[in-house]
N, C-alpha and C positions, 0 to 999 in steps of 0.2 A: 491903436494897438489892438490887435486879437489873436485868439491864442494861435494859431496858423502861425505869425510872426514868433512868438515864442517858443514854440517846437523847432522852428527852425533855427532860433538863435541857438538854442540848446546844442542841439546836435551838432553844429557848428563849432560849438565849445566841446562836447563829447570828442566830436574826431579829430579836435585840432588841423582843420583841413576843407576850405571849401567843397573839394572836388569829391572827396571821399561819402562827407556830410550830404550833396547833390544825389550822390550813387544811392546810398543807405533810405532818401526821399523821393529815390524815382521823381527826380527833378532837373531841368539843366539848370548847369552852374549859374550862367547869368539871369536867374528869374531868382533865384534862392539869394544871388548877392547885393541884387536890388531892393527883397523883401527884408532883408536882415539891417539894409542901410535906410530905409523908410522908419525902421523900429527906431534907427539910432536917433535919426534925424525927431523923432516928436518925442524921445526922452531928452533930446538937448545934449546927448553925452557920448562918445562912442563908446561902444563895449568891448570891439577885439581888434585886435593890434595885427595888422596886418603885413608891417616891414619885415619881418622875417619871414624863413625860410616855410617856420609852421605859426598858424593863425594861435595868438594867445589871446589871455583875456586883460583888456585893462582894468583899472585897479576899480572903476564902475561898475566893467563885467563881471567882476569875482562875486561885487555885493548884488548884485541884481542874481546871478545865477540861481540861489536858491528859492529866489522867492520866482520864479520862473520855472523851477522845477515843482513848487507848491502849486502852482495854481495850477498845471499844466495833471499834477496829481488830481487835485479837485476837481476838474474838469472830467477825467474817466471816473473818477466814484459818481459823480452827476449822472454820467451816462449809463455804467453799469446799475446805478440803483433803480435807475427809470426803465432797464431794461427786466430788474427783476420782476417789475409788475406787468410785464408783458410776456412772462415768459423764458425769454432770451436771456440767455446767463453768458457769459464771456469772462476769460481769465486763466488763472492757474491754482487750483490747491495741492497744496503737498501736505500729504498724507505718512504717516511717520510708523514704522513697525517695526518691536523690538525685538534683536536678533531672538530668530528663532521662529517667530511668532508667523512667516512668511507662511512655512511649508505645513502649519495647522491649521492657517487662515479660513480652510473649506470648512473646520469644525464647527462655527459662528455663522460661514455664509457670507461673506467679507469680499470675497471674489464674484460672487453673484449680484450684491448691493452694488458693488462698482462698475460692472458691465450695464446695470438697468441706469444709473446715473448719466453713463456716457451715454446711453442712447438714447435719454430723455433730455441731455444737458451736450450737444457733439462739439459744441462751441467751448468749452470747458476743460482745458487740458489736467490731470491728474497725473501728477509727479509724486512718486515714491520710495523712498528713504530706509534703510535700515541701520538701526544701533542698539545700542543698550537705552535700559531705562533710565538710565542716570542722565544721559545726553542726548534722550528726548526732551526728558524734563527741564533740561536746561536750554535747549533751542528752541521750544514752546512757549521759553521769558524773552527770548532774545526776537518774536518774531519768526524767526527761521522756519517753523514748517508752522500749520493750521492748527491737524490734530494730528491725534497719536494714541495707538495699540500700545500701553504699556505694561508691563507685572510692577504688581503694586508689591513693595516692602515694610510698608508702615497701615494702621489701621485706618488712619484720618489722610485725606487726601494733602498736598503738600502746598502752601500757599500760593494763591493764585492761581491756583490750575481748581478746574470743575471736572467729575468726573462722572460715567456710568458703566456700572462693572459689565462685564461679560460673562468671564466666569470665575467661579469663586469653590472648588473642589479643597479635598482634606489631602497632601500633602504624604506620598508614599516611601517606605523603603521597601527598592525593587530587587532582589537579589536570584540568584541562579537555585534551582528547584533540589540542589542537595545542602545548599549553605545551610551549615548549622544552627543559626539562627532562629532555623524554622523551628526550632524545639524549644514544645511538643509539636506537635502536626497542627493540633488544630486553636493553635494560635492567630490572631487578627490584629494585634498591633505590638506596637515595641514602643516603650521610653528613653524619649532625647538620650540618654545620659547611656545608654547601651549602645550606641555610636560611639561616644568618644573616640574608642581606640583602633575603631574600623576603618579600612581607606575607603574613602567617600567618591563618589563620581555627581559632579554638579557643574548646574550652569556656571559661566564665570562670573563673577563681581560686576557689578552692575544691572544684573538683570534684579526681578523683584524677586523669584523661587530664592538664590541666593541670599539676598538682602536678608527674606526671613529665616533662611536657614543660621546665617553666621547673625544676627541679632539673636537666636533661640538660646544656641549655642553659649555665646556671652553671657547671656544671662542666667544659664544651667552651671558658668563656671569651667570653662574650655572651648577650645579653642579647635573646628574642626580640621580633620587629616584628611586636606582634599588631594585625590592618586589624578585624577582626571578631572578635567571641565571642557566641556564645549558648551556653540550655543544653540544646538539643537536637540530637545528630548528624545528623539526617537534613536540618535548615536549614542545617547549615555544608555538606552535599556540596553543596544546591542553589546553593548561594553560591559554590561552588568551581568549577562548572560553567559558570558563568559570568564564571570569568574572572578572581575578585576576589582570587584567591591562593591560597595553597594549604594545603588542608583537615586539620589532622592530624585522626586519624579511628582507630575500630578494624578491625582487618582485616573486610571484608567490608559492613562499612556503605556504601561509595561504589558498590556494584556496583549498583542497580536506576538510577543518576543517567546511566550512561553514562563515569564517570569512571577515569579512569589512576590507577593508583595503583602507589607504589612503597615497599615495608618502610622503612623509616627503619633505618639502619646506624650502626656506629662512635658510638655505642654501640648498641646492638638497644635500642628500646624497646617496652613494654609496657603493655597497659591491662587492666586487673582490677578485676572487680563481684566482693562477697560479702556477705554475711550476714554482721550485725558484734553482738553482746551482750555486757552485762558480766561478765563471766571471775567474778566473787563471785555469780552467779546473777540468778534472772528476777525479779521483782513479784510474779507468780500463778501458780497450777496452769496456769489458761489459756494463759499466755504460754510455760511451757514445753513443755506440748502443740502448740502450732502452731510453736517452731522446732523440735522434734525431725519432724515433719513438715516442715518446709520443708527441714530437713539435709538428711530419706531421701529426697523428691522430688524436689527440684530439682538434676540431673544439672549437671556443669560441663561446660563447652561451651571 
């Protein structure tokens, strides 16, 4: 037995199909169906059923399959781990960014960290994701992506996930340069509790801006009056500039729109991006190569 023979059983079980299974290993059929009946032949057992139309597995093959696809797993950690001491990385990380987070990525340098990876790491594919924080966080338990650009909602990080903030700014109401609001003139901030009855423009549910806004909110005893949400900051200032209500926002976002802005107070709130991975470690060499790179590069703001 070697794994050569096991890759080949596999796929053979994957495509239900000699001839397909031969294509998919740049192989001819009859060297693939010899190599597959030499396996059967020193397990003593056959594994797939050949009388029909399409190859299945017998009732041997079903219990063998897994553990065939374990070892054939262990086999690439072996080689990717021995590749990471030489250098050569090979693989895929999928990298996770929550909406919105895409088109401020240059503010952090996230798009530069990732081009210097590729070109230090070309064997390394890098697949990227966008969603809310809520279903980062939760595809980050399932496996499904590496890491992940999240807005945090809560103070303490969420179990099982590790994190490192990015950025952590004071939490705005952004509004249009006659709203009344602004009075007096030279006012700097406003308390929770003078929203109430204002229509609001915010992320939507899910992200972490929002998380802290409607936990603030609950807790001041109402319930906010959201007129708009999308999931990008720089559409709620243009939306707030014109009128439609007012913008919660991170400090600094409303300034290129022309807009007034004032800290939100009683309670201070805050909006925070980080880097979020499972606290029990990565998937690959790979993937822990580019967060230890994204940790030492990307400076918090």
């Amino acid at each position: 037995m070697d794994v050569r023979q096991l890759r080949y059983f596999v796929t053979v079980a994957e495509e239900a199909n000699f001839t397909r299974a031969a294509a998919r290993l740049h192989l001819a059929q009859p060297g693939l169906s010899a190599q597959v009946r030499r396996l059967e032949k020193e397990l003593g057992h056959p594994l797939l059923d050949r009388s029909g139309r399409s190859v299945t597995l017998t009732e041997v093959g079903e219990a063998v399959l897994p553990y065939a696809r374990a070892a054939l797993a262990a086999v690439e950690a072996v080689r990717q781990t021995a590749e990471e001491f030489t250098g050569l990385l090979r693989g895929q990380v999928t990298l996770g960014l929550v909406s919105g987070a895409a088109a401020a990525a240059d503010e952090f340098g996230l798009a530069a960290v990732l081009a210097g990876f590729h070109e230090d790491h070309p064997k390394v594919e890098i697949a990227l994701t966008e969603d809310t924080s809520e279903r980062m966080l939760a595809a980050l338990h399932r496996g499904e992506i590496d890491i992940a650009v999240i807005g945090l909602a809560d103070e303490e990080p969420p179990p099982g996930v590790s994190l490192h903030v990015l950025v952590d700014v004071p939490l705005v109401a952004a509004v249009a340069p006659d709203d009344p609001v602004l009075t007096p003139p030279d006012r700097t901030s406003i308390p929770l509790r003078e929203l109430r009855d204002r229509p609001l423009i915010s992320l939507p549910r899910g992200t972490g801006i929002r998380g802290v806004l409607d936990r603030a909110c609950a807790q001041a005893g109402f319930r906010p009056r959201i007129a708009f949400e999308a999931a990008a900051p720089l559409f709620l200032a243009q939306l707030a500039v014109r009128g439609l209500g007012v913008a919660v926002l991170p400090a600094g976002t409303a300034s290129p729109f022309g807009l007034r802005t004032l800290e939100i107070a009683e309670p201070q709130l805050r909006g925070r991006v980080a880097l979020a991975w499972r606290t029990n470690g990565l998937s690959s060499p790979a993937a822990t190569v580019l967060l230890d790179l994204l940790r030492t590069t990307l400076s918090p703001t």
